[in-house]
C-alpha positions in Angstrom: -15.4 -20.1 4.4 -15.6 -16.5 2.5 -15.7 -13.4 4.4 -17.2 -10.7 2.6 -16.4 -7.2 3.2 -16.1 -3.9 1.4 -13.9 -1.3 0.0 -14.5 2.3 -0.4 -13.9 3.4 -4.2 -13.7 6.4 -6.5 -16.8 6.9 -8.2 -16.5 7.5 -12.2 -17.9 6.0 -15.5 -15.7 3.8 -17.8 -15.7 5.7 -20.6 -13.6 2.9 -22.7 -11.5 -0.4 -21.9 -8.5 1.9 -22.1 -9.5 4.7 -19.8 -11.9 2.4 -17.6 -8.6 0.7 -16.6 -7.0 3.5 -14.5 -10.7 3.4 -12.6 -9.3 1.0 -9.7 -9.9 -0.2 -5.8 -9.2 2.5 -3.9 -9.0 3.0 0.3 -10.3 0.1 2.4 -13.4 0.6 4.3 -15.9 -1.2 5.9 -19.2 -1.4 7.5 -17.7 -2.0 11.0 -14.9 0.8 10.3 -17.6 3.3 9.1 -20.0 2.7 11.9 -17.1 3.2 14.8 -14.8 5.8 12.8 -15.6 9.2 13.2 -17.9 11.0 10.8 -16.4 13.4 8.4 -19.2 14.6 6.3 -18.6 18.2 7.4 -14.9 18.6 6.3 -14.6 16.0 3.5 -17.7 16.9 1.2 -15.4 16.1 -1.9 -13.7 13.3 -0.7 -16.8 11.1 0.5 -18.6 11.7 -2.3 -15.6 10.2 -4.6 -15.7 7.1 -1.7 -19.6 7.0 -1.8 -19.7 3.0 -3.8 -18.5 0.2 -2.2 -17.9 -3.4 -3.6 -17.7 -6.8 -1.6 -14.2 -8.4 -1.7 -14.5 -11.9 -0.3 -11.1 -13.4 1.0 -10.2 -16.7 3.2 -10.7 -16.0 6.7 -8.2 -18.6 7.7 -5.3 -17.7 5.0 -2.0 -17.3 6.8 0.5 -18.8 4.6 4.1 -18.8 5.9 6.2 -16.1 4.6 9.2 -16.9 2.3 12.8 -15.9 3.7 14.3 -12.8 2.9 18.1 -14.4 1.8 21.2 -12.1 2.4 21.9 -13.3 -1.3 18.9 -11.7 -2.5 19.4 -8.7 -1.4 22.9 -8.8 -2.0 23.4 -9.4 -5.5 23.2 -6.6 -8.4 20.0 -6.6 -10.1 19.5 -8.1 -13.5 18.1 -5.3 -16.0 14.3 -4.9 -15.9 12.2 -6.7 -18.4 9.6 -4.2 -19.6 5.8 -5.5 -19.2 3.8 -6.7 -22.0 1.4 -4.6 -23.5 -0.9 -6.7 -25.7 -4.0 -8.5 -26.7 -3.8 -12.1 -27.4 -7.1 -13.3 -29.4 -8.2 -16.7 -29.9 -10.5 -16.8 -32.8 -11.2 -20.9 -32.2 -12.6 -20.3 -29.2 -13.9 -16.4 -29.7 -11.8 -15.6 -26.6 -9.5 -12.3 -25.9 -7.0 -11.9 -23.5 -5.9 -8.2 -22.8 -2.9 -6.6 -20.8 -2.9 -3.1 -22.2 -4.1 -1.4 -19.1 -1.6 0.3 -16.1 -0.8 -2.3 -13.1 -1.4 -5.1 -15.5 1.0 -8.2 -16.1 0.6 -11.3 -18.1 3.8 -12.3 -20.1 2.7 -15.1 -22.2 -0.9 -16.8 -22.8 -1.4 -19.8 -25.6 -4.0 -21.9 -26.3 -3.9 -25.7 -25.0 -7.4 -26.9 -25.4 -10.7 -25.7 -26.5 -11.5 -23.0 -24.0 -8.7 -23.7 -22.0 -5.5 -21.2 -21.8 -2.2 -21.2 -20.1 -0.8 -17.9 -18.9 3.0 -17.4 -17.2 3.9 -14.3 -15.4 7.5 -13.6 -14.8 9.2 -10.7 -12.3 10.4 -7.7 -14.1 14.3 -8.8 -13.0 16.1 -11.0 -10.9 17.2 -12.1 -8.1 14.0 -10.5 -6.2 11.8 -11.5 -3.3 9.0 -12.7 -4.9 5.7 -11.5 -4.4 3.9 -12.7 -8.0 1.9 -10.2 -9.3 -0.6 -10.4 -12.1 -3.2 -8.6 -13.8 -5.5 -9.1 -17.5 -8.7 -8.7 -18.7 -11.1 -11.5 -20.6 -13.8 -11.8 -22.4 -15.7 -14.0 -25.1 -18.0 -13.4 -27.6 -20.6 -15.2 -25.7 -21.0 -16.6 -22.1 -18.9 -19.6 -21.7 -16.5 -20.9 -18.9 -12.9 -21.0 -19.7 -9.8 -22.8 -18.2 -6.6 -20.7 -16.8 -3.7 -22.4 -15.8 -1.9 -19.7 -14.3 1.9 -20.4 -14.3 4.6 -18.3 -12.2 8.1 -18.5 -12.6 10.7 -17.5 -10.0 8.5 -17.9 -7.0 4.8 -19.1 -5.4 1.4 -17.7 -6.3 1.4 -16.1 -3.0 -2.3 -14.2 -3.6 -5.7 -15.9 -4.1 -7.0 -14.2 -7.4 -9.5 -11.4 -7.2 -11.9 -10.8 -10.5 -13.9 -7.7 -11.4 -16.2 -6.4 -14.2 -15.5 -2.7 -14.0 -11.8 -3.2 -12.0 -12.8 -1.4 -8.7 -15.3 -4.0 -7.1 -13.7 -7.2 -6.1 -14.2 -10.8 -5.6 -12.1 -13.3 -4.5 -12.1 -16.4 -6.4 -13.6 -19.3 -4.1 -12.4 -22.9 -3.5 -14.9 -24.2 -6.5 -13.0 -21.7 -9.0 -9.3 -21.5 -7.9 -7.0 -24.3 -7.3 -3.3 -24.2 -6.4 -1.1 -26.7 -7.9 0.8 -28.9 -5.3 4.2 -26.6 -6.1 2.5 -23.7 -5.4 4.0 -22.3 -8.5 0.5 -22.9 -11.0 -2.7 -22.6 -9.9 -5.6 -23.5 -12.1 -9.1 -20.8 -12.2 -12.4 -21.7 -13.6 -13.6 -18.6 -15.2 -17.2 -17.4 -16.0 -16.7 -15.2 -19.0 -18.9 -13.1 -21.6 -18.4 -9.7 -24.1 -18.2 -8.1 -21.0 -14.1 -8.2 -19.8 -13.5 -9.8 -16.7 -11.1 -8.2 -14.6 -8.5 -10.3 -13.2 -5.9 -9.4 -10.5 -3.6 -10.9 -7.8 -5.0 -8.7 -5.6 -7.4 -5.2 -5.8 -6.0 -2.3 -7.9 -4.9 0.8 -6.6 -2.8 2.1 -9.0 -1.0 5.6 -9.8 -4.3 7.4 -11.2 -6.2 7.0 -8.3 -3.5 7.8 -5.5 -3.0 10.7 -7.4 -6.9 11.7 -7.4 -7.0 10.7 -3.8 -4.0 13.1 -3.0 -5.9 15.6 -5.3 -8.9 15.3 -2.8 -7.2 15.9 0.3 -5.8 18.8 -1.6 -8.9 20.9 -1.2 -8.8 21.0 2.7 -8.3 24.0 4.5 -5.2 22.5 6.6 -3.7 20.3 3.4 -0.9 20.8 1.1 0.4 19.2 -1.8 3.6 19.2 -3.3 6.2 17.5 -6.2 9.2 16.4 -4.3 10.9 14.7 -7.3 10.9 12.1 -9.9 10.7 8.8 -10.5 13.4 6.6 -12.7 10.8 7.0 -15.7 9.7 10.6 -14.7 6.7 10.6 -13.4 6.1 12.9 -10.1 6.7 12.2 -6.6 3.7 14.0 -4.7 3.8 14.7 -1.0 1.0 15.8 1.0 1.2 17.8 4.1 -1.8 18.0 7.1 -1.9 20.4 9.7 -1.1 23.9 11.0 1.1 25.7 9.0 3.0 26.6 12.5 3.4 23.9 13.6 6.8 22.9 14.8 6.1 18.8 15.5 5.8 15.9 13.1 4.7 12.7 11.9 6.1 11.2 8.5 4.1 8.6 6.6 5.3 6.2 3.9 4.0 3.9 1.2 3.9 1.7 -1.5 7.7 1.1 -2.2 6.3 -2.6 -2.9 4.1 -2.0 -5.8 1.8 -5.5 -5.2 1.2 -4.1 -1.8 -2.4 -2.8 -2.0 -3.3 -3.7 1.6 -0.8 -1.7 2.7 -2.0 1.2 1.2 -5.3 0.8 1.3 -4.7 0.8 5.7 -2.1 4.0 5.0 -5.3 5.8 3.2 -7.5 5.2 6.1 -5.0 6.4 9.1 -4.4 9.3 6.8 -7.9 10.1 6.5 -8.6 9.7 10.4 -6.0 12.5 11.4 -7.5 14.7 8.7 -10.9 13.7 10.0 -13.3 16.6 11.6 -13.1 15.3 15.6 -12.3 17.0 19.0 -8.8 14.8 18.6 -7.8 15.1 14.5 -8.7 19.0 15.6 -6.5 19.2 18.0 -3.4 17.4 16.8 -3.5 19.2 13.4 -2.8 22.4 15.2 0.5 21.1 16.9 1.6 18.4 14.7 2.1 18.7 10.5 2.4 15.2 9.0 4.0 14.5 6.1 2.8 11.8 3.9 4.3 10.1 0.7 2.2 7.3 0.3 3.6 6.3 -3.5 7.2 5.4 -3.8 7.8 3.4 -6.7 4.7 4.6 -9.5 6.7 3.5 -12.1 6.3 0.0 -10.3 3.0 0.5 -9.6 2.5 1.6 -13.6 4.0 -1.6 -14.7 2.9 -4.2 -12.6 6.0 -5.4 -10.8 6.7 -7.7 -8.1 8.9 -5.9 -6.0 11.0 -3.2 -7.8 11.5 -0.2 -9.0 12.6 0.6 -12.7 16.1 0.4 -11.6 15.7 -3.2 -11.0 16.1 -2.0 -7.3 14.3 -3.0 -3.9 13.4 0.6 -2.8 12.9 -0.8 1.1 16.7 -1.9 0.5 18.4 1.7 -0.9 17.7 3.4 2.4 21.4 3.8 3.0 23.1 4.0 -0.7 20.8 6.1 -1.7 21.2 5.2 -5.5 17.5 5.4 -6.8 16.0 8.7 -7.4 12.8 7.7 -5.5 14.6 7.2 -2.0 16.9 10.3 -2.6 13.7 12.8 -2.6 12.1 11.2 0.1 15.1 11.4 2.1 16.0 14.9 1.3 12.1 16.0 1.8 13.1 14.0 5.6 16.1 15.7 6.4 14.4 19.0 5.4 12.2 18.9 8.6 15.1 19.3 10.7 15.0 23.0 9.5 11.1 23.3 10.6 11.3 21.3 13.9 11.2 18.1 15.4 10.3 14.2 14.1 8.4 12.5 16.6 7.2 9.2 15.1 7.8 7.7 11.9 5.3 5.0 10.0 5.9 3.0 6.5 3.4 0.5 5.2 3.4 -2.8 4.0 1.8 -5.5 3.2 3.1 -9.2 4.0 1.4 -12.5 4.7 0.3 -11.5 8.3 -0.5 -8.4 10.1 2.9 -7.6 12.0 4.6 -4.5 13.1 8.4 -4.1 12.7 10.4 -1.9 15.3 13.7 -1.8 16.7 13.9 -3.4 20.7 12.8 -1.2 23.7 16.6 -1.5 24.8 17.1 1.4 21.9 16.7 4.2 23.0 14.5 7.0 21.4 12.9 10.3 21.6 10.2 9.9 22.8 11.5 7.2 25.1 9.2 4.1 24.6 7.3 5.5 22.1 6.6 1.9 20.3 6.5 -0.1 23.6 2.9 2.3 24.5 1.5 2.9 21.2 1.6 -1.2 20.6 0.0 -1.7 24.1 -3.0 0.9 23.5 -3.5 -0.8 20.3 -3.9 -4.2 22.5 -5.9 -1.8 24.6 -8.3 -0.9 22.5 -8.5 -4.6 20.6 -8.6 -6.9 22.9 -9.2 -9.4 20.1 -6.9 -8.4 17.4 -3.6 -10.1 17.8 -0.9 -7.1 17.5 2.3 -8.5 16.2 5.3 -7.3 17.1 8.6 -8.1 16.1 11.3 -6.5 17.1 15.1 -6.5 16.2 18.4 -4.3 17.4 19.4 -1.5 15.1 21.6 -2.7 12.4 23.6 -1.4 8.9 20.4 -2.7 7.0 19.1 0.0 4.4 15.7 0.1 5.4 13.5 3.0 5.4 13.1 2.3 9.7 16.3 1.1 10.5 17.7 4.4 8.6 15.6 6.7 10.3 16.1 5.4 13.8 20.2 5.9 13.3 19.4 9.1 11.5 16.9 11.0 13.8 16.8 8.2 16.7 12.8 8.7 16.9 10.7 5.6 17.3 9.7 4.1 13.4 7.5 1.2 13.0 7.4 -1.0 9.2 3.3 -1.6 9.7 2.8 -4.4 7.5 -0.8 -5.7 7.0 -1.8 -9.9 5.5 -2.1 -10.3 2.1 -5.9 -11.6 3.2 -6.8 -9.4 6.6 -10.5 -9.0 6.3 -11.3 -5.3 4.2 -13.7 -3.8 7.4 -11.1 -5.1 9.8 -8.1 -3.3 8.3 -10.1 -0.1 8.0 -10.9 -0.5 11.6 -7.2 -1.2 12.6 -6.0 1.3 10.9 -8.3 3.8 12.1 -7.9 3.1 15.9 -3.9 3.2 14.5 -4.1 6.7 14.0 -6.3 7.8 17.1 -4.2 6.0 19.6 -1.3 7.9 17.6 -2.5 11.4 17.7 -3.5 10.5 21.5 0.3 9.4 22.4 2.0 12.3 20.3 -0.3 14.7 22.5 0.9 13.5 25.3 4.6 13.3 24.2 4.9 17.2 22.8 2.9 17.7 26.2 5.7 15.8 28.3 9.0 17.0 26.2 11.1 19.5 27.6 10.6 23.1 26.2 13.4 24.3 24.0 16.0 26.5 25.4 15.9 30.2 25.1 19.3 32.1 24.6 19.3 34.7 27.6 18.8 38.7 26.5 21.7 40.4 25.6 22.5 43.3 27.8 21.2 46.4 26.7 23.6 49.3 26.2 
C-alpha cells in the first residue's frame, strides 16, 4: 500500500528544460505537521509564500530494508579519483524517445537501446571504494504518448531507493508495485514508464539540490534575528553559506549540520523543518532566540549535491569520515566556523542530519559524560513523550578515534551531539511532524539547561587606590 503525503516547495515557473531543472523538492511538510506546528504567517511572510504548493509523494509504508555494513576497508582505503558526471542527451530516433542528464543533481552514465521502446540505463558511483547509496537522476520524453521500458542497472552496490517521477521536478511520485520492479540481485530494477513531449522527471529520490538551499537560506535571510554568511569553499569553489538565528547577544548555542551525504534529501528536508520551528513566531522560538544563537550549515558537500554523487565529495572523500584529518576544504571551514564559538560562548547541543534506511539517532552512551550532563538520555525520552507511537531509535556507542562529525565534537567540546538520521521512505507529513516536535522539545531542554548551569565566575574588584 501507498501512503501519500506532501512536501512544501518553492514556488517558480520553468522558464526552460535547463533553468526549470534547478526548480526542485524543497522542505518536507505535511498536512498533519502543518495543522499541529505552530503558525508563522506573521514573521515568515516571504518564506510561506515560496512554500505555498505542495505535491503528493507516495512511498511504501512498510519499506525498511536492512542497511548495508559500513566495512573498516571502505573507509580505510584511499579513494580512487572521481569520475566526472555525464552531461548529455541520448536520442533515439527509432523509437522518437530522448533521454536527458544535463540538469544539476542528475546522473545517468550510460543508456542504449535494446528493444523497440525499451532502454537500459547504468549508473555508476563517482569513485571507489564508497558506501553505496545509488543515486540517479534524468529526464524522458517522446514525441508522442507511449509507455517505455527502463532496465535500470547499478554497478558497485543495490538500488537502495524506490524511484520517484515528476513532470516539473518538485512534485513527486513514487513509482508503485505495477511500475517498478527490483531484480532478484537488487542491483537492476526494471520501471514501466508513461511518457509524452512533456519530460518526465526521474529521481532516486526528491530533489533538493544547491539552488534551492541557497534560496531557502536567502529567505531566512530577511528575518529580523537571521544572519547569513560565506564561511569557505568547496573543492570546485562554490560557497559555503552559514546561517545564524537568534539575539545578537547571545552567549549560548546550538550548531546544526547537513547534507555531507548528497543523496540524503530526507535528511534535509527534516533539518529545514527544525530550522524553521526555532525561527518560528511562538511564546517558545521567542524566547530561546533571545538566549541561544544557532548556527546552521545545512550544505556540506554542494559540489556533490551539483553532480549527483553517491556519497562524496569532489575529493573522492567521505566528508562524515574527515572529521579528524581535516583534509577536505568543506570540513576545514565548518570546523574552524565551530571552534570560533569558543570565543563568543558556550556549545550546548550539537545536531547533524542524515538519512539512512530507518529513522535512528546516533549518540555516544550515557556513561560519557557531558555538559549538559544527560542531555541526550532526556531530549530522546521527551521525544518518546510526546510520540507515544513513533518508535525513537537510539543507538548508542562509546567515544572512539572515528572522524565523525559527532564523535569529534564530543572529544572536542564534550557537549552532547546526536547523528539524526531519518529512512530513506519515513512518510513526508510524519518527518515534518518529527522534526518539528525535534526542535520544541530542544528549545524546551536548552531552557532549562542555561537555566540550571552554574553562572560564570567573576574576577573579584581590584582594590582601588
Amino acid at each position: 500500500m501507498l501512503v501519500f503525503s506532501r512536501l512544501a516547495l518553492f514556488r517558480g515557473g520553468l522558464p526552460g528544460r535547463r533553468a526549470a531543472s534547478a526548480h526542485r523538492a524543497q522542505p518536507v511538510c505535511g498536512r498533519a505537521a502543518l495543522s499541529s506546528a505552530p503558525r508563522h504567517s506573521r514573521i515568515f511572510p516571504a518564506l510561506f509564500g515560496m512554500f505555498a504548493p505542495f505535491l503528493h509523494a507516495a512511498v511504501p509504508a512498510d519499506a525498511e530494508p536492512a542497511a548495508p555494513p559500513r566495512t573498516a576497508a571502505v573507509e580505510a582505503a584511499p579513494p580512487s579519483p572521481v569520475t566526472p558526471p555525464v552531461r548529455r542527451t541520448w536520442v533515439f530516433a527509432a523509437d522518437g524517445v530522448t533521454f536527458d542528464a544535463r540538469f544539476p543533481s542528475a546522473r545517468l552514465d550510460e543508456c542504449r537501446r535494446t528493444a523497440p521502446d525499451t532502454f537500459a540505463i547504468t549508473i555508476t558511483p563517482e569513485n571507489t571504494p564508497i558506501n553505496p547509496s545509488p543515486w540517479f537522476a534524468f529526464t524522458v520524453r517522446a514525441e508522442s504518448a507511449k509507455t517505455v521500458i527502463v532496465d535500470l542497472k547499478c554497478v558497485g552496490g543495490s538500488l537502495r531507493y524506490r524511484p520517484k517521477i515528476s513532470v516539473d521536478g518538485r512534485s513527486w511520485i513514487s513509482l508503485p508495485e505495477e511500475a517498478f520492479r527490483l531484480g532478484e540481485n537488487k542491483h537492476e530494477g526494471r520501471l514501466q514508464l508513461e511518457v509524452g513531449p512533456e519530460p518526465l522527471w526521474v529521481a532516486a529520490q526528491e530533489i533538493i539540490g544547491v539552488e534551492h538551499l541557497e534560496a531557502w537560506m536567502r529567505a531566512l535571510e530577511r528575518l529580523p534575528f537571521v544572519t547569513r554568511a560565506e564561511i569557505g569553499r568547496s573543492v570546485q569553489g562554490r560557497p559555503l553559506h552559514k546561517i545564524e538565528i537568534g539575539a545578537a547577544t547571545a552567549d549560548a548555542f546550538l550548531v546544526v549540520i547537513g547534507r555531507q551525504h548528497p543523496p540524503e534529501t530526507t535528511g534535509t528536508a527534516a533539518l529545514l523543518g527544525f530550522v524553521e520551528t526555532l525561527a518560528g513566531d511562538t511564546p517558545l522560538a521567542r524566547d530561546f532566540r533571545q538566549h541561544f544563537r544557532t548556527l546552521v550549515v545545512p550544505l556540506l558537500n554542494p559540489d556533490g549535491v551539483e553532480h549527483g554523487h553517491w556519497r562524496h565529495n569532489v575529493g573522492g572523500v567521505d566528508l562524515n569520515r574527515d572529521w579528524g584529518p581535516f583534509r577536505q576544504p568543506e570540513t576545514r571551514a565548518v570546523r574552524d566556523e565551530i571552534l570560533a564559538l569558543r570565543d563568543r560562548g558556550r556549545i550546548y547541543f550539537f545536531l547533524d542530519f542524515h538519512s539512512t534506511f530507518f529513522d535512528v539517532f546516533y549518540t555516544r552512551t550515557d556513561a560519557e559524560p557531558t555538559q549538559p550532563p544527560l542531555f541526550v538520555r532526556d531530549w530522546v525520552a521527551a521525544l518518546h513523550a510526546r510520540f507515544p507511537d513513533y518508535p525513537v531509535k537510539r543507538s548508542a556507542s562509546p567515544n572512539s578515534t572515528s572522524a565523525t562529525s559527532l564523535g569529534w565534537m564530543h572529544r572536542t567540546f564534550g557537549v552532547p551531539a546526536v547523528t539524526y538520521e531519518i529512512g530513506d521512505h519515513t512518510d513526508r507529513a510524519r518527518l515534518r511532524l518529527i522534526a518539528t516536535g525535534a526542535a520544541e522539545e530542544t528549545m524546551t531542554l536548552l531552557l532549562q539547561a542555561r537555566a540550571a548551569a552554574p553562572a560564570p565566575s567573576v574576577p573579584a574588584a581590584s582594590p582601588q587606590n
